[in-house]
C-alpha positions as a Markdown table, in Angstrom:
| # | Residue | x | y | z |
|---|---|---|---|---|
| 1 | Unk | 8.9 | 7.7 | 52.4 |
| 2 | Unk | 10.0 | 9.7 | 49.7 |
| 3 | Unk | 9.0 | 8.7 | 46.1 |
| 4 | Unk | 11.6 | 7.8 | 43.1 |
| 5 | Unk | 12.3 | 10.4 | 40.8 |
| 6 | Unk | 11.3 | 8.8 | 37.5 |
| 7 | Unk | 14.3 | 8.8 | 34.6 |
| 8 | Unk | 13.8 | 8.8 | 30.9 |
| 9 | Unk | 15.5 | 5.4 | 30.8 |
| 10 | Unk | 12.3 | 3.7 | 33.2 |
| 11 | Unk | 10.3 | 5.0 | 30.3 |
| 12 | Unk | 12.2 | 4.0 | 27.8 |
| 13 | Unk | 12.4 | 0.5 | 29.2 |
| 14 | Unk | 8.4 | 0.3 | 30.1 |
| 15 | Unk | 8.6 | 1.1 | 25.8 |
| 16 | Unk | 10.7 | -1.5 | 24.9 |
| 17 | Unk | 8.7 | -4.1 | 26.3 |
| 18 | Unk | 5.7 | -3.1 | 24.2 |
| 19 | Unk | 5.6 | -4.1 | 20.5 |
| 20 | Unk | 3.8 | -2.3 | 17.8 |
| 21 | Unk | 1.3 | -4.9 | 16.5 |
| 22 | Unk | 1.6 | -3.9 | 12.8 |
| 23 | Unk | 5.5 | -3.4 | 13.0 |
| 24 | Unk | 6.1 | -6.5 | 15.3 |
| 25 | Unk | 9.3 | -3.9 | 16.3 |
| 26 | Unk | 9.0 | -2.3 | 19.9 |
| 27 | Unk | 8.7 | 1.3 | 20.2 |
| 28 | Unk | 12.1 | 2.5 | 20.8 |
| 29 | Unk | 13.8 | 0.0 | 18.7 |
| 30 | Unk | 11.4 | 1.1 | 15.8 |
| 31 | Unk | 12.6 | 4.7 | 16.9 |
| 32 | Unk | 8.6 | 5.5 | 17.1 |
| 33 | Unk | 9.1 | 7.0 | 20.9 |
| 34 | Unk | 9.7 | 10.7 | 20.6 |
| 35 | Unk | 9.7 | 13.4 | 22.9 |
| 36 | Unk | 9.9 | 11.8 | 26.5 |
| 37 | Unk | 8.9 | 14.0 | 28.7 |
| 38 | Unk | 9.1 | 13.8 | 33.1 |
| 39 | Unk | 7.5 | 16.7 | 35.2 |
| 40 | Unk | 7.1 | 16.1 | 39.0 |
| 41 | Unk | 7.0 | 12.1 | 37.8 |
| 42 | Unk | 3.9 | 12.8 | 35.5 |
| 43 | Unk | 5.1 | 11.3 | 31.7 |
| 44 | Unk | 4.2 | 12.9 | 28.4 |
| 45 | Unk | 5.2 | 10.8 | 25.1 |
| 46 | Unk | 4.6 | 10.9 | 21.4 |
| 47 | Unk | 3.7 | 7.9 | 19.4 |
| 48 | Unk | 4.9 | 8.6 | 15.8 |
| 49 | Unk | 3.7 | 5.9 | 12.9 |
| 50 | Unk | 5.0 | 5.5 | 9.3 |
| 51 | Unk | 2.4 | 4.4 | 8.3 |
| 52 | Unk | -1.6 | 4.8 | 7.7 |
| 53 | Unk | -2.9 | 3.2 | 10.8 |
| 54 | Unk | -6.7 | 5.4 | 11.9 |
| 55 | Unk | -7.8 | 2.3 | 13.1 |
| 56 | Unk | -4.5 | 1.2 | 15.2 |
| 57 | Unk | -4.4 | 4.8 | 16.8 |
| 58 | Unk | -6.4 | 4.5 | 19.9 |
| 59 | Unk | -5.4 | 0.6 | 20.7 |
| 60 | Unk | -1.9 | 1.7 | 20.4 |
| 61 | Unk | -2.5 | 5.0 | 22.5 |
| 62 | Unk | -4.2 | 3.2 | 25.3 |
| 63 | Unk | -1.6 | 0.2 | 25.2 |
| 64 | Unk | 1.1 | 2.4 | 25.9 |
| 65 | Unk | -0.9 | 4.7 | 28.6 |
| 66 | Unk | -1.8 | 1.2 | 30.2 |
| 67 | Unk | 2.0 | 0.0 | 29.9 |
| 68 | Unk | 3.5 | 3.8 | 31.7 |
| 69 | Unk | 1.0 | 3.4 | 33.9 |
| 70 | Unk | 2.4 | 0.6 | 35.9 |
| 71 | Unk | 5.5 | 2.4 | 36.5 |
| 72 | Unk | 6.0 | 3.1 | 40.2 |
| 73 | Unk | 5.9 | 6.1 | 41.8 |
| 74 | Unk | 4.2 | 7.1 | 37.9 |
| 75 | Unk | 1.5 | 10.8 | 38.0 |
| 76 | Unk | 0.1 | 11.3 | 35.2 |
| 77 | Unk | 0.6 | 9.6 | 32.0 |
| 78 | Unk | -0.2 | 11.5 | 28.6 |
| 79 | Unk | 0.2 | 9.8 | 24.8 |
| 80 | Unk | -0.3 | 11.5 | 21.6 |
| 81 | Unk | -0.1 | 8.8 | 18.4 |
| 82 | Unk | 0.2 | 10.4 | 15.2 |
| 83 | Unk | 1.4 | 9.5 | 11.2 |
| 84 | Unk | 3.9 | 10.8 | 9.2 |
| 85 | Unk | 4.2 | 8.9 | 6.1 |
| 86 | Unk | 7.2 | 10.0 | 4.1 |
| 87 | Unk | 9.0 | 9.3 | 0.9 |
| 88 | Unk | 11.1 | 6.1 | 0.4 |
| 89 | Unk | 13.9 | 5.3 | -1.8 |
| 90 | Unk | 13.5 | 3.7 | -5.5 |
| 91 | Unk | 15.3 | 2.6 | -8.2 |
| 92 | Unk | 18.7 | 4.6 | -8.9 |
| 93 | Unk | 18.6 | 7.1 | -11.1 |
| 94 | Unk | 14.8 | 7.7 | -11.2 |
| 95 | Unk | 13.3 | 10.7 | -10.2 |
| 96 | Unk | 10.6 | 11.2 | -8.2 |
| 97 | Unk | 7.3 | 12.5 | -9.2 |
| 98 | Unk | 5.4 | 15.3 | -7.8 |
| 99 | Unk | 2.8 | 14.8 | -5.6 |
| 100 | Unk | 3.8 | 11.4 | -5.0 |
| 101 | Unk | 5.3 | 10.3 | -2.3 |
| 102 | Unk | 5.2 | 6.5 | -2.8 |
| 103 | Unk | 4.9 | 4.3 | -5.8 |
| 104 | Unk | 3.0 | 0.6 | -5.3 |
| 105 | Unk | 2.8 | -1.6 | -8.4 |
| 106 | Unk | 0.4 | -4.5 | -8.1 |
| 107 | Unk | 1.6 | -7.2 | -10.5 |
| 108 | Unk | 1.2 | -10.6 | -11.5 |
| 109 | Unk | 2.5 | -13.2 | -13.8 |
| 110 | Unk | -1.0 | -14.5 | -15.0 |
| 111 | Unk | -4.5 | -12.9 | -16.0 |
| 112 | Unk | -7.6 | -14.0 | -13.9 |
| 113 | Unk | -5.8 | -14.2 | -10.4 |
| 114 | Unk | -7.6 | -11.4 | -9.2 |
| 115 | Unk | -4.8 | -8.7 | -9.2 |
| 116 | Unk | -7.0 | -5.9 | -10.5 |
| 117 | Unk | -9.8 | -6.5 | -7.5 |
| 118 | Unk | -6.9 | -7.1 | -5.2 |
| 119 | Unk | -5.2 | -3.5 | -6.2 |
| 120 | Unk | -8.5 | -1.4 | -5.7 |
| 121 | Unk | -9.3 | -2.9 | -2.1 |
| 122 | Unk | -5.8 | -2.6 | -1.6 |
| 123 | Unk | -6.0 | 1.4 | -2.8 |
| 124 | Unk | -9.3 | 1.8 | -0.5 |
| 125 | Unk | -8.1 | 0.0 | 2.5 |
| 126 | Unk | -4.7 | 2.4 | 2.5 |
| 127 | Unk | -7.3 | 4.9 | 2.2 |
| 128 | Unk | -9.8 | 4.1 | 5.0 |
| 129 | Unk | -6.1 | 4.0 | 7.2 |
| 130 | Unk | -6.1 | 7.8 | 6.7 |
| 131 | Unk | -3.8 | 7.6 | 4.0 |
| 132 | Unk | -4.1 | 9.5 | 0.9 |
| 133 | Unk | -4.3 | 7.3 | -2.3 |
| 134 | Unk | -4.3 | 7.6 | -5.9 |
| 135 | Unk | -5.1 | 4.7 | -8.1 |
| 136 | Unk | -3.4 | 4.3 | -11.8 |
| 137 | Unk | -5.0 | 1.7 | -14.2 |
| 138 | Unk | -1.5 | 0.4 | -16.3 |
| 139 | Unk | -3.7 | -2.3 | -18.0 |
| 140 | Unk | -3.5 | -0.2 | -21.5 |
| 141 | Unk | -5.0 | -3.1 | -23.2 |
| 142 | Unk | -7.8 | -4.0 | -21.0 |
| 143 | Unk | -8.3 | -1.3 | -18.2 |
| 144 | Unk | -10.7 | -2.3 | -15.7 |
| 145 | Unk | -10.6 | 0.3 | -13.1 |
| 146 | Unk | -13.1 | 2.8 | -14.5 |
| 147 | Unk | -15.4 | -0.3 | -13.7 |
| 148 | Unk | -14.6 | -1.1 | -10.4 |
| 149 | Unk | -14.7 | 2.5 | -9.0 |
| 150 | Unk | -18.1 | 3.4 | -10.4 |
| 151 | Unk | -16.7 | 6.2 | -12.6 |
| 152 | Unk | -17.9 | 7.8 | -15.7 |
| 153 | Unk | -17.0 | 10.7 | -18.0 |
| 154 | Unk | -13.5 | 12.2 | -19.0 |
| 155 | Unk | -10.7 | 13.6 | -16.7 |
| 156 | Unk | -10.7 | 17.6 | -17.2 |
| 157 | Unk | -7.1 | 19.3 | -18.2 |
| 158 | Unk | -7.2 | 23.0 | -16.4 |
| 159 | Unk | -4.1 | 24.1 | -18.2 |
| 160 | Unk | -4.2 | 22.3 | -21.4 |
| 161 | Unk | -1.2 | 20.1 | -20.5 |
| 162 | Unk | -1.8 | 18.0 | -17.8 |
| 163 | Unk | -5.3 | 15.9 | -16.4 |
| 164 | Unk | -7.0 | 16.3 | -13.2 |
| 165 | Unk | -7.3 | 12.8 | -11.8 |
| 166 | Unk | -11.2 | 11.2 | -11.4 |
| 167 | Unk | -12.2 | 10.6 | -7.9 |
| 168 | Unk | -14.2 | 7.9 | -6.3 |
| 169 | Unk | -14.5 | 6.6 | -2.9 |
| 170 | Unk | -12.4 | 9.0 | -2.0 |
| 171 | Unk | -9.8 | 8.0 | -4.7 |
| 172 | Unk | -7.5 | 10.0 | -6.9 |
| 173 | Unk | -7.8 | 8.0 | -10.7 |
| 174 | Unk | -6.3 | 8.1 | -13.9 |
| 175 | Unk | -6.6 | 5.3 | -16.3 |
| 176 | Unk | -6.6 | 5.4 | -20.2 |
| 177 | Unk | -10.4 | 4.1 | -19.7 |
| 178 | Unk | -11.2 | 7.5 | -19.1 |
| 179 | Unk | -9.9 | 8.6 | -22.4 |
| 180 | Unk | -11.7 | 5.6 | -25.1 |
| 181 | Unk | -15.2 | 4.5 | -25.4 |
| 182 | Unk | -15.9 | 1.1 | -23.2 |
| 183 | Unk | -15.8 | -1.1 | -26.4 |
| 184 | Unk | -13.1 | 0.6 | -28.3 |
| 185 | Unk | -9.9 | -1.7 | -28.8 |
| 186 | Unk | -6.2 | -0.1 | -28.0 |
| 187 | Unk | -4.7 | -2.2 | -31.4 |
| 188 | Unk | -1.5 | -0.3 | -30.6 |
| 189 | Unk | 2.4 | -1.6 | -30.4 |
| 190 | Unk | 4.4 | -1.7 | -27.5 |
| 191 | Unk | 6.4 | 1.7 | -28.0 |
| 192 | Unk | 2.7 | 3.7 | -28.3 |
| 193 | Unk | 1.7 | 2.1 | -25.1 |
| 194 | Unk | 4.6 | 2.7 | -23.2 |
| 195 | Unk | 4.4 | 6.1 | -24.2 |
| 196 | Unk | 0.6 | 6.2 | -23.1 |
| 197 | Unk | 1.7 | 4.7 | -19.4 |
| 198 | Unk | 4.2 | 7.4 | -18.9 |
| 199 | Unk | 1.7 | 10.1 | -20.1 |
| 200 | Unk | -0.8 | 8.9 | -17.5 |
| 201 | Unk | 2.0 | 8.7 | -14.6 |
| 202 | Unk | 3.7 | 12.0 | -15.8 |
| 203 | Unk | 0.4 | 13.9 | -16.7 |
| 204 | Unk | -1.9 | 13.6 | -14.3 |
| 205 | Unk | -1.8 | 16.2 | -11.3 |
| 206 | Unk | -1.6 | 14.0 | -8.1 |
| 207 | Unk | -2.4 | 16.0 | -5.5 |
| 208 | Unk | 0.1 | 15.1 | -2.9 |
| 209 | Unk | -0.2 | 11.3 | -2.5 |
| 210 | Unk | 0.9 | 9.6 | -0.1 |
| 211 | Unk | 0.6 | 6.2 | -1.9 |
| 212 | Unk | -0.4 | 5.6 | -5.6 |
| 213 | Unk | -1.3 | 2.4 | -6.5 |
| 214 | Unk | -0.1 | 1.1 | -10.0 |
| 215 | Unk | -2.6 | -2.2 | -11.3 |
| 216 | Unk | -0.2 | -3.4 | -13.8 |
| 217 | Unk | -1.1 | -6.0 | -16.2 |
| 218 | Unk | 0.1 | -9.4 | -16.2 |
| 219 | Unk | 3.0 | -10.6 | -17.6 |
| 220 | Unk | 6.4 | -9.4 | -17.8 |
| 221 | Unk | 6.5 | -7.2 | -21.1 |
| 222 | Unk | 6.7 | -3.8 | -22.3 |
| 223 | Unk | 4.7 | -2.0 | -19.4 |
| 224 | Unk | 6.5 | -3.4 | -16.2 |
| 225 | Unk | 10.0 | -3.1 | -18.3 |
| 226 | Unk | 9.2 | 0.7 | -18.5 |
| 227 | Unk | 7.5 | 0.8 | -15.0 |
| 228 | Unk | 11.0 | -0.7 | -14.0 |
| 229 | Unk | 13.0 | 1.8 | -16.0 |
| 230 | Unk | 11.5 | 5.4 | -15.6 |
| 231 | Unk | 8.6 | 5.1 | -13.0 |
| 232 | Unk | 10.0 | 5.6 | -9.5 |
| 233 | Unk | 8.9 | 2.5 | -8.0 |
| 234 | Unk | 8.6 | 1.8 | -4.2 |
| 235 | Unk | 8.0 | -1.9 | -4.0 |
| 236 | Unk | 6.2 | -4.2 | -5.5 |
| 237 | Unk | 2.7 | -6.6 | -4.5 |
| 238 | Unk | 2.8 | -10.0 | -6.1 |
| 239 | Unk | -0.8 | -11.2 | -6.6 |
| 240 | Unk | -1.1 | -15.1 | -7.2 |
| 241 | Unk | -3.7 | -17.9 | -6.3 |
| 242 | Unk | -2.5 | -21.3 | -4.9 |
| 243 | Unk | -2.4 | -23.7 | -7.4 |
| 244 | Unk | 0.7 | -24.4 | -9.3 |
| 245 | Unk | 0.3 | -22.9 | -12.5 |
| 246 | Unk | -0.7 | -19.5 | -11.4 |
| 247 | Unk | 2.6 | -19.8 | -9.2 |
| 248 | Unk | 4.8 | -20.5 | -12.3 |
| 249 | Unk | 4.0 | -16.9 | -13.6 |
| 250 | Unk | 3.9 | -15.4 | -10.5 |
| 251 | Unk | 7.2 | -16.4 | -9.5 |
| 252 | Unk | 8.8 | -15.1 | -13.0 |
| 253 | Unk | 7.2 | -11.5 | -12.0 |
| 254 | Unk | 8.6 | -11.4 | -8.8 |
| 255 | Unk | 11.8 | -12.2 | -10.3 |
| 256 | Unk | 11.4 | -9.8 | -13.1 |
| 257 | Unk | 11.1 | -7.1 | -10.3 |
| 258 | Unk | 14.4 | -8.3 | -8.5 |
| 259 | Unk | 16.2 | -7.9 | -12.0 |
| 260 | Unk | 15.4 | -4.6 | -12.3 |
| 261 | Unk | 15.9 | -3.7 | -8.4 |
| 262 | Unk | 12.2 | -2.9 | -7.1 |
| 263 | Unk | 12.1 | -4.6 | -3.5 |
| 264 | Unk | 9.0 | -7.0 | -3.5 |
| 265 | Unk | 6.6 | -6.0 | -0.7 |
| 266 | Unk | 5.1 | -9.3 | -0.1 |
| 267 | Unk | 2.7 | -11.9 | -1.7 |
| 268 | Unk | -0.9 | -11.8 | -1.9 |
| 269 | Unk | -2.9 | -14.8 | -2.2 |
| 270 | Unk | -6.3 | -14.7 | -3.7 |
| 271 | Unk | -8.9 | -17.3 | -3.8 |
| 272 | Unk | -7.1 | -19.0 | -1.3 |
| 273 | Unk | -10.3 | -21.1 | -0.1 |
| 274 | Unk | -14.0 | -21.2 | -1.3 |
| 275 | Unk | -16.7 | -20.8 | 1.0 |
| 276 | Unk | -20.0 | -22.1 | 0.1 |
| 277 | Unk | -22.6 | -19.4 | 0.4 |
| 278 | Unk | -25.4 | -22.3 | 0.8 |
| 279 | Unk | -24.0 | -24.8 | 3.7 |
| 280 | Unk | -20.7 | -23.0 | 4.7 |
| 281 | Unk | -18.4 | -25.7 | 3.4 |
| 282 | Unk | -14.9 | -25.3 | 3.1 |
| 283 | Unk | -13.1 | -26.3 | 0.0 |
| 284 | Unk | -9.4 | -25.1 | -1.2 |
| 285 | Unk | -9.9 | -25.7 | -5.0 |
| 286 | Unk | -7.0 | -24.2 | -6.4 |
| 287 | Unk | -5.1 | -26.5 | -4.0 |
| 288 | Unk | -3.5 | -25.2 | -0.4 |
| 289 | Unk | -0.4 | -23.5 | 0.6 |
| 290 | Unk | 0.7 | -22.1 | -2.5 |
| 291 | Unk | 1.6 | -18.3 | -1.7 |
| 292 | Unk | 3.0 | -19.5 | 1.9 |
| 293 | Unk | 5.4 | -21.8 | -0.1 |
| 294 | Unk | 6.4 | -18.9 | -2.6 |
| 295 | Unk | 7.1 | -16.7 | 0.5 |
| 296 | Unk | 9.7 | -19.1 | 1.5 |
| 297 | Unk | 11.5 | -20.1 | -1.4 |
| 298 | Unk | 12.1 | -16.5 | -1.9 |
| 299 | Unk | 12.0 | -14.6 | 1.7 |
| 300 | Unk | 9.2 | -12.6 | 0.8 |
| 301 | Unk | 6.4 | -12.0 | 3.3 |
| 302 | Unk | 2.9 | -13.4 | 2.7 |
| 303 | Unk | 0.9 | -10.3 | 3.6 |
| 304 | Unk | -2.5 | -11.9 | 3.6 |
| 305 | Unk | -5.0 | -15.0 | 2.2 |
| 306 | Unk | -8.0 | -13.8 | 1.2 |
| 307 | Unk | -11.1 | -16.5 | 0.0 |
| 308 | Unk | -13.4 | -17.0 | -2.9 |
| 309 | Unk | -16.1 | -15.1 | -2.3 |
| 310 | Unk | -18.6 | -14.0 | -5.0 |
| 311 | Unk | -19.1 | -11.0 | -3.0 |
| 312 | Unk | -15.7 | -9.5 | -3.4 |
| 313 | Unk | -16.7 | -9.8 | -7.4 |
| 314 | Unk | -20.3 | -8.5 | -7.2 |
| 315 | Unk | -19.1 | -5.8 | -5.4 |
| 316 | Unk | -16.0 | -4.8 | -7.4 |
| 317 | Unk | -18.2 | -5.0 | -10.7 |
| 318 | Unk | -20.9 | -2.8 | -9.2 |
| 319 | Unk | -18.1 | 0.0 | -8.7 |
| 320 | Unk | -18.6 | -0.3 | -5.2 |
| 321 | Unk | -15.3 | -2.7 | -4.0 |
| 322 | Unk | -15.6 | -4.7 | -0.9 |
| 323 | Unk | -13.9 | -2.0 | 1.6 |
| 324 | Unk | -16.1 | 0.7 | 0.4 |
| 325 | Unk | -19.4 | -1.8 | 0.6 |
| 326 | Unk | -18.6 | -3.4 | 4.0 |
| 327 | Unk | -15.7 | -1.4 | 5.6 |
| 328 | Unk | -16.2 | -3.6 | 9.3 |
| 329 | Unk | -16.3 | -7.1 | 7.5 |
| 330 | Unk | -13.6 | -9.9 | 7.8 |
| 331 | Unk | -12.8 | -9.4 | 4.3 |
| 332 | Unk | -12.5 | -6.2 | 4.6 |
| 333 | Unk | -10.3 | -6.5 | 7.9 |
| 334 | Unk | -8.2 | -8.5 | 6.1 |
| 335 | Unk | -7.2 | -6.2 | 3.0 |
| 336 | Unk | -7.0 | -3.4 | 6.2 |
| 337 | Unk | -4.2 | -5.9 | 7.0 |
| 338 | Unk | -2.8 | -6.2 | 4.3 |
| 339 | Unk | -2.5 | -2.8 | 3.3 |
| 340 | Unk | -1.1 | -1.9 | 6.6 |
| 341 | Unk | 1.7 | -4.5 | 6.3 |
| 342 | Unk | 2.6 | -3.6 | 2.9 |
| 343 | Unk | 2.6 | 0.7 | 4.3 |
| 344 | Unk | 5.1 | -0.8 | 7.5 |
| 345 | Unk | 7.2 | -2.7 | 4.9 |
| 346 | Unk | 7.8 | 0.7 | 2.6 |
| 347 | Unk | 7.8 | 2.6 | 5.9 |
| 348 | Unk | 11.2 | -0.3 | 7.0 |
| 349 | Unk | 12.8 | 1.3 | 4.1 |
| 350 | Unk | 15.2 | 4.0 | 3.3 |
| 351 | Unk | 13.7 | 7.7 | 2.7 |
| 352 | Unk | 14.0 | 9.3 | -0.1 |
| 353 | Unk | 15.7 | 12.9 | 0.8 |
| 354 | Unk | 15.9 | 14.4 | -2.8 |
| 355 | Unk | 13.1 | 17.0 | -1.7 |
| 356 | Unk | 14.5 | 18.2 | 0.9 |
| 357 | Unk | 17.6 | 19.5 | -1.1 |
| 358 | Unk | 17.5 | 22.6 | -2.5 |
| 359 | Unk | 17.5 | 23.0 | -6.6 |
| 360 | Unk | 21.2 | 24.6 | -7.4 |
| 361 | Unk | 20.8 | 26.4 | -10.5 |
| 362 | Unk | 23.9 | 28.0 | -12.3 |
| 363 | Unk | 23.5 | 31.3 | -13.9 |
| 364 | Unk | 25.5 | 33.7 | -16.5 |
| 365 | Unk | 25.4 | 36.9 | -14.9 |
């Protein structure tokens, strides 16, 4: 009895009945199958991500094997999975910056929430996907990041115009922490600090990033205005804890961001639930719910919850962050989530195809 020639469209609907875990899409709606291939009823297929996923790779690749596999008549199956992480459209009228391909701001409306630890685990978690990442401290005021990554010293300027970024943890940085003693007040007015954040976003030689995340300060003033109005933003990351009041200013950020047309990537909440390092007790003491309830007024995706642990700070004060200090732990696994939620939500989004056009230039001759 002869066997059935196998057809693109078998494979195709083996695909479609498979969903990408971190997309939630299936593969050929997500248009992530490429190159079908059928020789003598042995399949070939490419896997292609948008976004940093080292740890998703050989899950996905053996899913998908498993799935062809099952197909009748099927030889043998071969499945390459690979990323390609791309630009994606921001704000009208902004150009983009070179050597970055996407721009994350991590904001909230309220100090002490957590958004500065959240942004760095955030950074090395997009990182530890495969990703490459660049961290920029835009807390003029109070940077923290020089902290929280273990660096020391000055950034070095090669051509007397521009600074090299600091590395760490295999981290691009720039932040104006690098440029002032530790103790040394910035008692400047908004325009000079405004002017300072655009240095450090326009100045420093990113060396093709794939994501740079931006730790904003909180609040909705000066900073995030310009951010808004001549940094080519991606999305943004609203970090908040449960309780009410931290809500109040979180919402007017996320808001602030709608104004000015930055999509909002989802809502982190932090401190979500307290641990006890003693007996293991379990205690929400900023109250319950708080970010889940935000994500629904508004029809923004809650990306993660992450607990009070005094590990997360020891760790991020040490200049050794949580995903650097304990890369398989369930914290950990969690920012891993988030930050691989937050890539698939840029990845969702329109490319930006400005490179890709040549530079007309028009010359008296």
């Amino acid at each position: 009895m002869a066997v059935a020639q196998l057809t693109e469209q078998d494979v195709q609907t083996a695909l479609k009945a498979l969903t990408d875990p971190n997309t939630k899409t299936d593969y050929v709606t997500g248009k992530s199958a490429k190159n079908i291939k059928i020789e003598s009823n042995n399949v070939s297929v490419d896997i292609l991500l948008g976004y940093p996923g080292k740890s998703q790779i050989e899950p996905i690749r053996k899913a998908v094997a498993d799935k062809l596999k099952t197909l009748p008549g099927v030889g043998s199956v071969t499945v390459n999975v690979s990323v390609k992480i791309v630009p994606h459209a921001v704000q009208r009228g902004v150009k983009l910056i070179p050597g970055v391909k996407n721009i994350i701001a991590v904001a909230s409306g309220k100090g002490g929430v957590g958004k500065s630890t959240t942004a760095v685990n955030l950074a090395l978690a997009l990182a530890a996907e495969g990703a490459s990442v660049g961290i920029l401290d835009a807390d003029i005021y109070g940077p923290s990041q020089p902290m929280m990554l273990g660096i020391a010293g000055r950034p070095e300027s090669k051509d007397g115009k521009s600074l090299e970024p600091m590395e760490a943890h295999g981290l691009q940085a720039m932040s104006i922490g690098f440029l002032i003693d530790t103790e040394t007040p910035m008692v400047w007015r908004g325009p000079m600090v405004t002017q300072a954040l655009e240095q450090l976003v326009n100045e420093t030689k990113w060396r093709d990033v794939d994501y740079l995340v931006v730790d904003l300060p909180p609040g909705t003033g000066d900073i995030q205005l310009t951010l808004a109005q001549r940094v080519p933003v991606t999305g943004a990351v609203i970090v908040t804890t449960p309780q009410d009041i931290a809500l109040i200013d979180a919402r007017k950020g996320l808001k602030m961001f709608e104004k000015v047309g930055i999509p909002i990537l989802g809502i982190v909440e932090n401190m979500s639930l307290h641990i006890c390092s003693k007996c293991g007790h379990e205690e929400h003491i900023f109250g319950e719910g708080g970010g889940s309830r935000m994500g629904a007024d508004y029809n923004v995706e809650l990306l993660g919850s992450l607990p009070l642990d005094i590990n997360i700070r020891k760790q991020a004060d040490s200049g050794k962050p949580t995903v650097v200090v304990d890369p398989d732990g369930r914290i950990s696994e969690i920012y891993r989530q988030i930050a691989r939620r937050v890539a698939v939500k840029i990845a969702e989004k329109q490319q930006d195809h400005s490179a890709a056009f040549p530079k007309i230039v028009v010359k008296n001759t």
